[in-house]
N, C-alpha and C positions, 0 to 999 in steps of 0.2 A: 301474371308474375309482376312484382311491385321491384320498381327499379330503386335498387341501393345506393348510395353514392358512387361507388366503386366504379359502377356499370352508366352512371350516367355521363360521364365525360367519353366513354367509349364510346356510347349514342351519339354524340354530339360527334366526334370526331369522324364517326362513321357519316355522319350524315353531310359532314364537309362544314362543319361549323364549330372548325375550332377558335378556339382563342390564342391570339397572339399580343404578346405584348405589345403595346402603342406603342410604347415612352422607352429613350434608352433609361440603365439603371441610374438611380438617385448617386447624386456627388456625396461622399460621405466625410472624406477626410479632406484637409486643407487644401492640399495638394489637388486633389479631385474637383475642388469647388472652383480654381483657381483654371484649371481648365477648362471647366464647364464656362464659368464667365468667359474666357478667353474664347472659346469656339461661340458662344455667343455676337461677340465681337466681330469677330472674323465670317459668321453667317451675314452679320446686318452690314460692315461693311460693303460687304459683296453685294448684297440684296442694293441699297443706296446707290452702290455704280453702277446697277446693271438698269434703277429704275430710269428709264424718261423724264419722270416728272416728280421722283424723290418722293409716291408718296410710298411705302413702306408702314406694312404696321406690326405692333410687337408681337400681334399673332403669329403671323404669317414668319418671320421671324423664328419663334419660336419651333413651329409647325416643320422649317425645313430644315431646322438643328435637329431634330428628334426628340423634341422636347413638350411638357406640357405649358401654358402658357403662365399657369402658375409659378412654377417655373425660373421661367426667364424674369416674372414680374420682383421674385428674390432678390436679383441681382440688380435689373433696372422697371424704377417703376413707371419709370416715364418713357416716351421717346427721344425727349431731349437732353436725358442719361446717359440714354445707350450713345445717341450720335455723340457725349460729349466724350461718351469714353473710346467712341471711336477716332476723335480728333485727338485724344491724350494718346493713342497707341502711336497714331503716323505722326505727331510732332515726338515723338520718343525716339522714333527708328530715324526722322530725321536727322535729331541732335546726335542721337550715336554714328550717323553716317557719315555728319560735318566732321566730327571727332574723330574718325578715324583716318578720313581724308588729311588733315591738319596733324594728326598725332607726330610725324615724322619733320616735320616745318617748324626753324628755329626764327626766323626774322620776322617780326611784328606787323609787317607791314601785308606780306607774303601771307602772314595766319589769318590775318582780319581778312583780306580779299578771299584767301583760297579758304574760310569758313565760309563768307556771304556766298562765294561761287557754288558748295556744298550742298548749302541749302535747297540755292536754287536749282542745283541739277536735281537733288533730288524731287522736288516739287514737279518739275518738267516731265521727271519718268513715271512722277504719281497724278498727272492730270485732272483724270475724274474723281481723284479722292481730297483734291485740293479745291474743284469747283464744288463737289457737293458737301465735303464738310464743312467750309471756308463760308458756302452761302447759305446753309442752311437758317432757316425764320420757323421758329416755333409755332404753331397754331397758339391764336388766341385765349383758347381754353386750354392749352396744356399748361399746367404748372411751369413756372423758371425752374431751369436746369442750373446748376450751381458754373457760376462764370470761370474761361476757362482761365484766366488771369491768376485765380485762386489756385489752379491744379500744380502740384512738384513736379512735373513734367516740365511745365513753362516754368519756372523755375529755376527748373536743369538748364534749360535754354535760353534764358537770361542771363542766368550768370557766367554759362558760356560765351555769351557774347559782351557781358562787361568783360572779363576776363581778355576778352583779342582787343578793345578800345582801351582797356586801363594799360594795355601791354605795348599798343601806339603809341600814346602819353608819355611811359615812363622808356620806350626808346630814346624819348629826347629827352629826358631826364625833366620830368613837367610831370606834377601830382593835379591831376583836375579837381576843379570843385564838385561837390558832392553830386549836385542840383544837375552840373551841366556833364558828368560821367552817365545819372539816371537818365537823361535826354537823349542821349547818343548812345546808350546801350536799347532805350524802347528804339528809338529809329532802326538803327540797324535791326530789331528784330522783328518792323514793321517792314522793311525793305525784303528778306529771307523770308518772311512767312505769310506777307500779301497784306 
């Protein structure tokens, strides 16, 4: 008897050799891809604090999202992508965390300290995502990952913090020079963010 289609996945299943999908289903719509990157994110974070010695690869990555490596390489092609887009999420949830610590604080002085304090509690509660994002060094052969100075993220965080030093300044009713506001907005956000 000549096996049909019909009947050959019945063989196979009979015989214990079925197929099962690898890979979850493809992200198709905005929303769905936006999540896939985002669980992306949140696998390699994880995978990075949990490693010893940070080394991590985009496979393996991939591999414990449910994902093909294909993939993951969509969204980040490098590793120094991915780790950059894992330092843009927790400098994200930081400034939103100074933000909301400060939201209710009217006096200037009070906002600049209890922002910098913000920061820094939050950094304290994030430890191992602050030493291994923070010290992360590229292999020599990976391509440069785009700096994070360029990302809207730092940005938001910047201008947060010019925002509590220009609001020091004009407590005392003092408009700072350009030059020396840009100085003292990087400091303090080399002070909060290592």
């Amino acid at each position: 008897m000549s096996d049909t289609q019909d009947e050959r996945p019945l063989r196979r299943r009979a015989a214990g050799r079925t197929r099962t999908r690898r890979y979850q289903v493809k992200a198709r719509s905005g929303e769905d891809q936006e999540q896939l990157r985002q669980r992306f994110i949140d696998v390699g974070r994880q995978l990075l604090n949990e490693s010893t010695d940070g080394q991590v690869s985009l496979r393996q990555i991939a591999r414990i999202a449910g994902y093909s490596p294909s993939a993951l390489y969509r969204y980040f092609p490098t590793k120094a992508a991915l780790v950059y887009a894992v330092r843009e999420e927790q400098l994200r949830l930081s400034t939103e965390f100074a933000q909301e610590e400060i939201a209710a604080v009217t006096d200037p002085l009070a906002r600049f300290c209890g922002g910098c304090e913000a920061m820094g509690a939050f950094w304290a509660g994030h430890k191992l995502d602050f030493m291994r994002l923070f010290s992360y060094r590229q292999p020599g052969s990976e391509p440069a990952g785009p700096s994070m100075s360029d990302s809207s993220i730092t940005a938001a965080a910047r201008i947060l913090k010019q925002e509590l030093v220009l609001d020091l300044f004009r407590a005392r009713g003092v408009q700072p020079a350009a030059d020396l506001l840009k100085q003292l907005t990087e400091r303090a956000m080399v002070a909060s963010h290592g």
